[in-house]
BABATOR-627848 format. One record per residue (C-alpha): x, y negated, z. Coordinates in steps of 0.5 Angstrom, whole numbers, plus 500, padded with zeros to 3 digits. Each point is the difference from the previous one (the first is absolute). Layout:
<atoms>
+------+-------+-----+
: east : north :  up :
+------+-------+-----+
:    X :     Y :   Z :
...
+------+-------+-----+
</atoms>
This chain:
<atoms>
+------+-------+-----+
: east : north :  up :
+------+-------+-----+
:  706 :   795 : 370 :
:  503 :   507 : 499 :
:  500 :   500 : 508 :
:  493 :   499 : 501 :
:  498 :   506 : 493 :
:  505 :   504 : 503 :
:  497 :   500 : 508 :
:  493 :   501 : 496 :
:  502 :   506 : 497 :
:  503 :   503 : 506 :
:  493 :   498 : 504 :
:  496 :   505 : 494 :
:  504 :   505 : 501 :
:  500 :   501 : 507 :
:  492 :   499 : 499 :
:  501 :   505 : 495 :
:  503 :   506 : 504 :
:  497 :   505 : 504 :
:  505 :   505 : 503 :
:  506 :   498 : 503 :
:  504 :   505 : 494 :
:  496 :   493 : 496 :
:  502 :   496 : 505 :
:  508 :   501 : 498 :
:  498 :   499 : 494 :
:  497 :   495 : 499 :
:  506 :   496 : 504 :
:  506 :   503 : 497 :
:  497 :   497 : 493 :
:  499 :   493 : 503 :
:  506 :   500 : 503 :
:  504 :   501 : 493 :
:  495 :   496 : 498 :
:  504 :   494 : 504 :
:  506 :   504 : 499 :
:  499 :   498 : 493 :
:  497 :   493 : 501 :
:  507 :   498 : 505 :
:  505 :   503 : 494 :
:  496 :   495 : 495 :
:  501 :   495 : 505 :
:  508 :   501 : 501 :
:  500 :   502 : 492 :
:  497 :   492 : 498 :
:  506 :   497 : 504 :
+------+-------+-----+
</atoms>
């Protein structure tokens, strides 16, 4: 479930970014995005 919202989240803000600056962005915050996910995984063992 959180796999599927966090791929979700991803596609809107690619689709949201116009430049390649926004791009970069966009990537950075879902990369933490995962980031963030992946330690809730490792915390919850």
């Amino acid at each position: 479930m959180t796999r599927i919202l966090t791929c979700a989240l991803l596609l809107l803000g690619l689709a949201a970014c116009e430049t390649a600056k926004g791009a970069g962005r966009d990537i950075s915050k879902a990369g933490n995005a995962i980031s963030g996910v992946a330690q809730d995984v490792q915390n919850s063992f």
